[in-house]
C-alpha positions as CSV (number, residue, x, y, z in Angstrom):
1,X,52.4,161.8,42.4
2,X,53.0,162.7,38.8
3,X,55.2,165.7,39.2
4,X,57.8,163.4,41.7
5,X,57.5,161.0,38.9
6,X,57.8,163.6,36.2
7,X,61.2,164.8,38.5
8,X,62.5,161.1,38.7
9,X,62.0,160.5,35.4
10,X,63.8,163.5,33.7
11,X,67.0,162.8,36.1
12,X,67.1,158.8,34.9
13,X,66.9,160.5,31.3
14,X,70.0,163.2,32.3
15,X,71.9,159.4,33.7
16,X,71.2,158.0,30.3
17,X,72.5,160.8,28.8
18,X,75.5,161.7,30.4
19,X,76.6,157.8,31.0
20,X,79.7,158.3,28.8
21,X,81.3,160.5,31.6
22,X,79.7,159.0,34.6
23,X,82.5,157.4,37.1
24,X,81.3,153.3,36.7
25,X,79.7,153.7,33.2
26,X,76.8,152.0,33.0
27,X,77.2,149.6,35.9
28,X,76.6,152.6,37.9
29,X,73.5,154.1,35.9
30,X,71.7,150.8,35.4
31,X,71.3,150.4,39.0
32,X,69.2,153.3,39.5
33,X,67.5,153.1,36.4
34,X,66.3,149.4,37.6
35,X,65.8,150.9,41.6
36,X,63.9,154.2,40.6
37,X,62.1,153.2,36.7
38,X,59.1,152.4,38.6
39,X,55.4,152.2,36.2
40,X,55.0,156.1,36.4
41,X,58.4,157.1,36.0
42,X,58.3,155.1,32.6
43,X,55.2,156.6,31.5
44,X,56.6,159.6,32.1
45,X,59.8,159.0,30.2
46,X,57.4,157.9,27.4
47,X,56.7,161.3,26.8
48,X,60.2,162.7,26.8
49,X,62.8,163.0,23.9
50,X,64.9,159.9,23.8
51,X,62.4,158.5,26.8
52,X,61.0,155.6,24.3
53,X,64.7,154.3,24.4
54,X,65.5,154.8,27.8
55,X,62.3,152.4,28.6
56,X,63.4,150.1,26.7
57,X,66.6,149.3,28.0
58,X,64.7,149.6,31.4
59,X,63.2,147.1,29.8
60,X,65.7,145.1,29.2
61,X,67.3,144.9,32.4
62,X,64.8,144.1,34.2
63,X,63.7,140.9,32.0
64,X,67.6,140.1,32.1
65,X,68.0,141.3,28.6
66,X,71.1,143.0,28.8
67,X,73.4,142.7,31.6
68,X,73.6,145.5,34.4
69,X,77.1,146.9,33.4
70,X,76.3,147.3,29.5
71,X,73.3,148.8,27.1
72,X,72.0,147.4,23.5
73,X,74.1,148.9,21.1
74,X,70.9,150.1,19.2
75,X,69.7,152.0,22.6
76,X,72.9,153.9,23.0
77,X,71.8,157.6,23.0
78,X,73.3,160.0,20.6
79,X,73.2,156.7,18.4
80,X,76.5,155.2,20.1
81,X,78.5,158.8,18.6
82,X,79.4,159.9,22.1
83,X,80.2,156.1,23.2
84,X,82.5,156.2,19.9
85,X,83.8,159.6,20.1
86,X,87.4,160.0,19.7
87,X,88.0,155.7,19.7
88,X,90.4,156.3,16.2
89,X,91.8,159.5,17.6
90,X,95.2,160.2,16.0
91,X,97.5,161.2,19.1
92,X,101.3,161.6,18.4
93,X,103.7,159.9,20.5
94,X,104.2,163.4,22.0
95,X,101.2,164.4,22.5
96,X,100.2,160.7,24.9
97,X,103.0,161.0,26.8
98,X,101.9,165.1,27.4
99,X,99.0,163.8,28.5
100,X,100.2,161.0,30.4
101,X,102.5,163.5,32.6
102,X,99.7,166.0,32.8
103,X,97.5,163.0,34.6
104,X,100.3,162.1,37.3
105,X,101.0,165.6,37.8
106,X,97.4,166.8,38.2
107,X,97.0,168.8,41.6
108,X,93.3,168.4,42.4
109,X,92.8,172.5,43.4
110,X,91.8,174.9,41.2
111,X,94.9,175.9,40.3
112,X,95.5,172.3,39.5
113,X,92.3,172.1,37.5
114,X,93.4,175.3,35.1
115,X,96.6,173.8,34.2
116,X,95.7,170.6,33.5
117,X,92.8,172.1,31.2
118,X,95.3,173.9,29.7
119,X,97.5,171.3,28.9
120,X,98.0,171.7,25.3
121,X,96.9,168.3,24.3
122,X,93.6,169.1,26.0
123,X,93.1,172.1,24.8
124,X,93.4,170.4,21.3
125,X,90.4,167.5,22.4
126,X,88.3,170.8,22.8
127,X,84.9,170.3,24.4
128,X,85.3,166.3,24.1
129,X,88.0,166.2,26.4
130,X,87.2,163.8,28.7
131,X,86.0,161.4,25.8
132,X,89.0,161.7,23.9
133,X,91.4,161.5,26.7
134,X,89.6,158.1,28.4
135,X,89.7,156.4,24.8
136,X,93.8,157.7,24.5
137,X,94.1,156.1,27.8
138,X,92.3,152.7,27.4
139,X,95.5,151.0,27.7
140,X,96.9,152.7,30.3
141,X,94.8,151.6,33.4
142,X,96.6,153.2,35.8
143,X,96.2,156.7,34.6
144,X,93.0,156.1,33.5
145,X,92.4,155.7,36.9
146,X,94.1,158.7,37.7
147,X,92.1,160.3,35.2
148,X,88.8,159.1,36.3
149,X,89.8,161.4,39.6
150,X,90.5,164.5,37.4
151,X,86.7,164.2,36.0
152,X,85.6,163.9,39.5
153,X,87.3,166.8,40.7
154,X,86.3,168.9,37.5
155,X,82.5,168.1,37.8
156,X,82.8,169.0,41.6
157,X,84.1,172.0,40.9
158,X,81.4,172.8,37.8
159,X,78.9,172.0,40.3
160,X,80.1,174.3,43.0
161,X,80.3,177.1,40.6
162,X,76.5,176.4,39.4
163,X,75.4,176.0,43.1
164,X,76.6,179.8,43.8
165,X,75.2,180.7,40.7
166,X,71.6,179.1,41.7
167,X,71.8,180.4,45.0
168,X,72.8,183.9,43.7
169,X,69.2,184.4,41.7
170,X,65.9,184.8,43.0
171,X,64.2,181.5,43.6
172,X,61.5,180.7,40.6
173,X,59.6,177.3,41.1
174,X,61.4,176.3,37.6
175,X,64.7,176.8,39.4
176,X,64.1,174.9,42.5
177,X,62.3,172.3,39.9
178,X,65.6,171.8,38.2
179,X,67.5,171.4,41.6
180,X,65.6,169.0,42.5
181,X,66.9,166.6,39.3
182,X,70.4,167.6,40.0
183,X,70.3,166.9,43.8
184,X,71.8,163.7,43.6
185,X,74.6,165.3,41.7
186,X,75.5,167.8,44.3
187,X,74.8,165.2,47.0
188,X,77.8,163.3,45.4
189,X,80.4,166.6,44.7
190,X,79.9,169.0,47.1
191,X,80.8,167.2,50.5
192,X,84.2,167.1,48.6
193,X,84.3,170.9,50.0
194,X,84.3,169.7,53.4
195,X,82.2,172.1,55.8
196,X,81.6,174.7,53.0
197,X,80.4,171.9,50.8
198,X,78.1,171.0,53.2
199,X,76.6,174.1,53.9
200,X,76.4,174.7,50.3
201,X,74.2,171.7,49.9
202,X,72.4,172.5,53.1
203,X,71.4,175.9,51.5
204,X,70.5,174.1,48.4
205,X,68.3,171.3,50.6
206,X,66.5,175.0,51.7
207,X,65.8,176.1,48.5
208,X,63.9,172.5,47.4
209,X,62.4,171.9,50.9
210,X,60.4,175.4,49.8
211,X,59.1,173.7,46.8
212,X,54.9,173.4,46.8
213,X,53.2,170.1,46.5
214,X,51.7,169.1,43.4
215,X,49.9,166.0,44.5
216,X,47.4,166.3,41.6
217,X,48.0,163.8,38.7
């Protein structure tokens, strides 16, 4: 079925993309790009930006290439810039033990989440936050554990507000298109609502459950 296929293949391609914040890294992506890369999904990706790249490091897995918790540094999207982002930060003294504090501190609520992203040495990372502060961290592992829980909490909590906001507007096939690549995203965050997680998602299953068939290659 091309348009399943067309759907796999532009979540694997999101997965490649946002690998530099996903909890496990590429261990974790490679899996499913090896489980779910299946002959149509790759001639699908073919046609997508960045898709030649993503097949071949498909590629390479499966032939045994590159090992399942790493990527060729020539296929690292964004040409390795978001991998490297932030690696020679200049952090004061000051400012990592700020951020150490602000990591043992953190309160996973909301209230929690707006103080720690307030934190005036995150406020300084800007937009590569979670980049900057991982590299600041690398030899640290036990906040960077603790860390690795703030990103969790942070994407749950951009997911919840993007659910609501899906939800909250008429249902177009291109909207229920694109909730069915982030399903597996929301599958992952929102049961960390308990019961209104779940019913979120359950109202989100609704809305793709609606979707037409499109059998036709």
């Amino acid at each position: 079925m091309k348009a399943k296929a067309s759907i796999t293949a532009q979540k694997l391609l999101n997965l490649y993309r946002q690998a530099h914040v996903i909890v496990g890294g590429w261990a974790a992506v490679n899996r499913v790009f090896v489980d779910e890369g299946n002959d149509e999904v790759v001639r699908e990706l073919q046609d997508l930006p960045t898709g030649k790249m993503l097949v071949r490091h498909i590629q390479n897995l499966r032939d045994g290439t590159t090992p399942m918790d790493s990527i060729a540094r020539e296929l690292l999207p964004y040409g390795g810039m978001m991998a490297d982002s932030g690696e020679n930060a200049d952090i004061s003294s000051s400012d990592m033990q700020q951020l150490i504090s602000a990591v043992h501190a953190f309160n996973p609520s909301p209230e929690g989440m707006d103080s720690f992203m307030n934190t005036p040495v995150i406020k300084k990372f800007g937009n590569d936050w979670v980049l900057m502060t991982q590299n600041a961290l690398s030899n640290n592992p036990d906040a960077l554990r603790k860390f690795d829980d703030i990103v969790r909490v942070s994407k749950a909590y951009n997911l919840w507000n993007k659910a609501n906001d899906v939800l909250s507007q008429p249902a177009t096939d291109r909207i229920r298109a694109s909730l069915q690549v982030d399903m597996p995203e929301y599958e992952t965050y929102l049961p960390m609502f308990g019961d209104e997680g779940k019913d979120l998602l359950r109202r989100l299953h609704g809305l793709t459950s609606s979707m037409p068939s499109h059998d036709a290659s």
